[in-house]
Structures are given as structure tokens and as C-alpha cells.
C-alpha positions as CSV (number, residue, x, y, z in Angstrom):
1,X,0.0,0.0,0.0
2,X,1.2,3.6,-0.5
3,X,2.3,5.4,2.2
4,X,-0.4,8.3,2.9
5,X,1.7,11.2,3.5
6,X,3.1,10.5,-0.8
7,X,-0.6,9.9,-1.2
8,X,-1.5,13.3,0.6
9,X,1.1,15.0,-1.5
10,X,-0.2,13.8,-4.8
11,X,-3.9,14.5,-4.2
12,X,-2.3,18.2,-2.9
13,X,-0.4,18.3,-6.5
14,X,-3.8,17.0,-8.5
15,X,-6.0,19.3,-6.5
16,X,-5.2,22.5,-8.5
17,X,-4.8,21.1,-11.6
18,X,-6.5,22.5,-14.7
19,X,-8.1,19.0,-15.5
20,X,-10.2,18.7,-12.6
21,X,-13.9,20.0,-12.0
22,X,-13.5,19.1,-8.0
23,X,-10.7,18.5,-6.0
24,X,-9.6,14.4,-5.7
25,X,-10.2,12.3,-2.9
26,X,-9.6,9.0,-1.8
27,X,-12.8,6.6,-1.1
28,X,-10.7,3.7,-0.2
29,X,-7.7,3.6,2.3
30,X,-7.8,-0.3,2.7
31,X,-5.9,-3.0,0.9
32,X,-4.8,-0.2,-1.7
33,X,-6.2,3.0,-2.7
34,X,-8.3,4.6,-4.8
35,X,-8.8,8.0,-5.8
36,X,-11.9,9.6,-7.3
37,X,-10.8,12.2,-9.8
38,X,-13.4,14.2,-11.4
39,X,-12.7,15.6,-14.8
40,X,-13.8,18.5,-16.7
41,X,-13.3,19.1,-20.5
42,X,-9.8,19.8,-20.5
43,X,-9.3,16.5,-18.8
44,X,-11.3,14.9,-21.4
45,X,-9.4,16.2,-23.8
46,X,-6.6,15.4,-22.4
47,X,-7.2,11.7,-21.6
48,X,-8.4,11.1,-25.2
49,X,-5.3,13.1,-27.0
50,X,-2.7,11.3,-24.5
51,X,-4.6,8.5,-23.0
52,X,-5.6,7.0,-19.3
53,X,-2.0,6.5,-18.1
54,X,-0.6,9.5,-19.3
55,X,-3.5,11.5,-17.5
56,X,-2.8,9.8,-14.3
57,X,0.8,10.4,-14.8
58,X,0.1,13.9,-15.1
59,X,-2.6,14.2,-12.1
60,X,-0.2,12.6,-9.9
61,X,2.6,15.3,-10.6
62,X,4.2,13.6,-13.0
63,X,6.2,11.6,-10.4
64,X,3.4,9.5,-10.5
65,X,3.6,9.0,-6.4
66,X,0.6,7.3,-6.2
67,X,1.5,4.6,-8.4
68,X,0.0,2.0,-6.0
69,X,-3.7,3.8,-6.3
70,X,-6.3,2.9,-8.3
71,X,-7.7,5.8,-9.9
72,X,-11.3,6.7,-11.1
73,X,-12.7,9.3,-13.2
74,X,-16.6,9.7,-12.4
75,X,-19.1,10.1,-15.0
76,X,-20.4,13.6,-14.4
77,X,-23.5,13.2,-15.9
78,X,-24.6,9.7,-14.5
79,X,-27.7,9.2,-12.6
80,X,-27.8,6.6,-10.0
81,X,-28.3,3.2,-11.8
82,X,-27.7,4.3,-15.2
83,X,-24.5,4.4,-17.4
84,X,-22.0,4.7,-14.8
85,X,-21.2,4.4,-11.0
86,X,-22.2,7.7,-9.1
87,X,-19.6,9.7,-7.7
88,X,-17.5,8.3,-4.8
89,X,-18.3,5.1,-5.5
90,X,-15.8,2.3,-6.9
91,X,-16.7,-0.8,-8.5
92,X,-15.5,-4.3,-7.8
93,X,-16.3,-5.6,-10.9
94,X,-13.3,-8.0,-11.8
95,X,-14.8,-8.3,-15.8
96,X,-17.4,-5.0,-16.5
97,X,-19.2,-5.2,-19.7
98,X,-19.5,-1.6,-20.5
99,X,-16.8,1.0,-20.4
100,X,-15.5,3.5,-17.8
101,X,-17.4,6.7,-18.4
102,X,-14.8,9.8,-17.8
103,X,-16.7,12.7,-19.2
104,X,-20.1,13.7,-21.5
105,X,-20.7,16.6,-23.7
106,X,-24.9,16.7,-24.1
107,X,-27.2,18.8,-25.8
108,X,-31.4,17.9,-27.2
109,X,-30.3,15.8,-30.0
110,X,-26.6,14.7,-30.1
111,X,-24.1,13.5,-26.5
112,X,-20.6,13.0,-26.7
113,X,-19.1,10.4,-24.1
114,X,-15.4,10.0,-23.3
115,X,-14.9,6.8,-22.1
116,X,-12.1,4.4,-21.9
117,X,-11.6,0.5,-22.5
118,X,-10.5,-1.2,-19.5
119,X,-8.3,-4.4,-19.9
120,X,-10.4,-6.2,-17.6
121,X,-13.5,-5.6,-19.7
122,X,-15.2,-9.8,-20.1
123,X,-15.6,-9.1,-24.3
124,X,-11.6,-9.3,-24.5
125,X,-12.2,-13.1,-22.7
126,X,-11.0,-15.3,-25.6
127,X,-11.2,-12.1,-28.1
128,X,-8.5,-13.0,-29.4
129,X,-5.9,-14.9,-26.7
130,X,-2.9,-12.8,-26.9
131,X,-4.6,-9.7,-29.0
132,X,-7.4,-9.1,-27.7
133,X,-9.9,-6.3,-29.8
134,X,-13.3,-5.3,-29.0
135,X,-16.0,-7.3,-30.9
136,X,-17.7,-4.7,-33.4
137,X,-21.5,-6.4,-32.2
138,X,-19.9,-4.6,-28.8
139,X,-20.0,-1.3,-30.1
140,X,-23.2,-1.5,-31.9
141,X,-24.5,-2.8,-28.3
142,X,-22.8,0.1,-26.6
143,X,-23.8,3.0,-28.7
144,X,-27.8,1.7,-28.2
145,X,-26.6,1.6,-24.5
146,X,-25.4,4.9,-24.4
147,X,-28.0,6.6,-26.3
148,X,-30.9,5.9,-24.3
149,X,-32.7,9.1,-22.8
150,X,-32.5,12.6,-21.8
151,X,-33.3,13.4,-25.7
152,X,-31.7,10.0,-27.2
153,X,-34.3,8.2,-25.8
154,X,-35.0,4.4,-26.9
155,X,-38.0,2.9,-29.4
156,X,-37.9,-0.6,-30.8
157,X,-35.0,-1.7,-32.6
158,X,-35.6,-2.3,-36.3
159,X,-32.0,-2.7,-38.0
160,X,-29.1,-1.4,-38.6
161,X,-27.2,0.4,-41.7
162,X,-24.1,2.0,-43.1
163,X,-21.9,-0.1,-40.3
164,X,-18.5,0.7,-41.0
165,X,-15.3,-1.3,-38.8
166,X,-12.4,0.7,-40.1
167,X,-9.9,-0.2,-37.1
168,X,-10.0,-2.0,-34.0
169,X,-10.3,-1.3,-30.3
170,X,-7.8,-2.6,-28.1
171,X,-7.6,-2.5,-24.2
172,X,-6.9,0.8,-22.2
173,X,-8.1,2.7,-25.1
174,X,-9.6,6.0,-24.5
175,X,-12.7,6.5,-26.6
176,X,-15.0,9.4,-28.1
177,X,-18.5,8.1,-28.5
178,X,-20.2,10.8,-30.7
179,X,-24.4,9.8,-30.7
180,X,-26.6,12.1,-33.0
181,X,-30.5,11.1,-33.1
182,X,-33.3,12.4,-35.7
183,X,-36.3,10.6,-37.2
184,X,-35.6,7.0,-35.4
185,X,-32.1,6.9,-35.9
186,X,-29.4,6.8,-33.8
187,X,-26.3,7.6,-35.3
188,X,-22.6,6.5,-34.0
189,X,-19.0,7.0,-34.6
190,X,-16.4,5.5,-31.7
191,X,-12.6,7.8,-32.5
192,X,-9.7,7.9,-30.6
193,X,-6.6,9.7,-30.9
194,X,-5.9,7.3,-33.6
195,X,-8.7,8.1,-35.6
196,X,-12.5,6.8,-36.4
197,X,-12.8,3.1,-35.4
198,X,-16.3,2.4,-36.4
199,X,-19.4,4.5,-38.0
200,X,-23.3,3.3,-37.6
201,X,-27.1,4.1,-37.4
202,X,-28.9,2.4,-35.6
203,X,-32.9,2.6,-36.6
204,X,-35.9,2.0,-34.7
205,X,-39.8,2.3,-34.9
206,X,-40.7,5.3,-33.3
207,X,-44.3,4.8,-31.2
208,X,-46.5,7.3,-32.5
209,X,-47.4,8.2,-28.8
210,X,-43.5,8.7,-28.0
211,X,-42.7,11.0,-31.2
């Protein structure tokens, strides 16, 4: 475990930086750490031009004296129960299924997600043994996921179209979800700092009493 005076120090170091919408704290001071980091748009940025360990490089004063902590970046814009963990919290789960949400951009009709693909996720189980990539029926699933409500919300599914896979998604990959909906579709594009990964719509029948 890392001594809690260097873990002090850090947090001290993190607490002022220009990524951060709060200060960090630490939920967890058992077995090992972990520290709750909130970001804000610069720290989105950030995480997606550099990626996750270069962020927590960075937040940790680039000495990186909290190299024992785990570190979490809360979903801002998650309710309790929906996409992501609430703030403060920390999740156990040894294989997750969907991604760690880090930031979201949202207006009426479009919401921009920053999220990153951790190693543990359970697709990479056996996909493929010593490379693993995301599955592309993953990010279909993920970008109907993700673009449920508040404006995006969900009809029934009827198909899908113009489904593009240009590159693939490996572990500890920071993501931009970019979702766009108009007249029963639900359009998606995953980038990173490598470029566009995958491009979709997604269509749906729209109930007549839901719009």
C-alpha cells in the first residue's frame, strides 16, 4: 500500500490542476487506494489526446507518487443506476461489460461520451488470446446503450445500416462516442486519438405516442 503522506502530497499536487472539475479524494484507504478524480473538458481532452496512463501520470505530478492507487474518473453526468457508478463510489467488478465513463458533452439531440476500454473488460475473454480487440456487435450494443434518454431516448429496434469497422479497439483505449439522433435513428461513430474506429445508425420504430 502507498504510504499516505506521498498519497496526501499527490492528491495536494492534483487538487489545482486544470483537468479537474472538484478536487480528488480518496474513497478507499484499505488493501490499496483509490482516488476519485473528477474531470472536466480539459481532462477529457486530455485523456483522449494522450490516453488514461498519461492522465494519471500527469494528475499525480508527473512523479506518478501514487503509483499503488487505483484511480477513477466519475461520469459527471450519470444518474444513480444508469450508465456509470455515481460519484464516490468504486466498482469491484473484476470483468465489466460496458466502459468506464470519464466525461459527456450533451445537448437535445446529439451526446458526446469519453470513455475508456479497460483491460479487464469480459468481451476481450477469448477475443482473441494474446490480442485481444473489442467485438464490433460490442459497439453496436454500446452506442444503443449509451443513447438511451434525456433526448436519445430508446424505441424498438428495427435494424441497422451503413456499419463501417475501419480499425479495431484494443484494451486501455480512451474513446469518443459521438451519438446524433433524428427521425428513429441513432447515429454513432467511436474515435480515438488514432482516428474513427467504427461509424453506424442504428434505426428504430418510433411509437407514434412517444414521437
Amino acid at each position: 500500500m502507498q504510504p499516505a503522506d506521498d498519497i496526501s502530497d499527490a492528491l495536494n499536487a492534483a487538487a489545482g490542476s486544470s483537468l479537474l472539475s472538484a478536487p480528488p479524494l480518496v474513497v478507499d484507504k484499505n488493501q490499496s487506494a483509490t482516488v476519485v478524480a473528477p474531470l472536466n473538458a480539459a481532462g477529457c481532452a486530455f485523456a483522449f489526446a494522450h490516453g488514461r496512463a498519461a492522465l494519471i501520470a500527469e494528475l499525480a505530478n508527473a512523479g506518478n507518487r501514487v503509483a499503488g492507487a487505483a484511480w477513477q474518473f466519475p461520469d459527471p453526468g450519470a444518474r444513480p443506476g444508469a450508465d456509470s457508478a455515481p460519484v464516490g463510489a468504486t466498482s469491484d467488478d473484476a470483468h465489466p461489460t460496458l466502459p468506464e465513463v470519464i466525461g459527456r458533452e450533451e445537448t437535445d439531440v446529439q451526446r458526446v461520451l469519453f470513455i475508456n476500454v479497460p483491460a479487464r473488460l469480459a468481451w476481450f475473454d477469448g477475443h482473441f488470446p494474446g490480442d485481444p480487440i473489442l467485438p464490433a456487435v460490442v459497439q453496436v450494443d454500446w452506442a444503443i446503450h449509451f443513447g438511451g434518454g434525456q433526448g436519445l431516448a430508446r424505441d424498438r429496434f428495427a435494424g441497422f445500416s451503413r456499419l463501417k469497422f475501419r480499425s479495431v479497439i484494443g484494451p486501455d483505449t480512451v474513446l469518443r462516442l459521438t451519438l446524433s439522433r433524428s427521425a428513429g435513428t441513432l447515429q454513432f461513430a467511436f474515435e480515438s486519438r488514432t482516428g474513427v474506429h467504427s461509424t453506424g445508425r442504428v434505426r428504430f420504430h418510433v411509437d407514434a405516442d412517444r414521437g
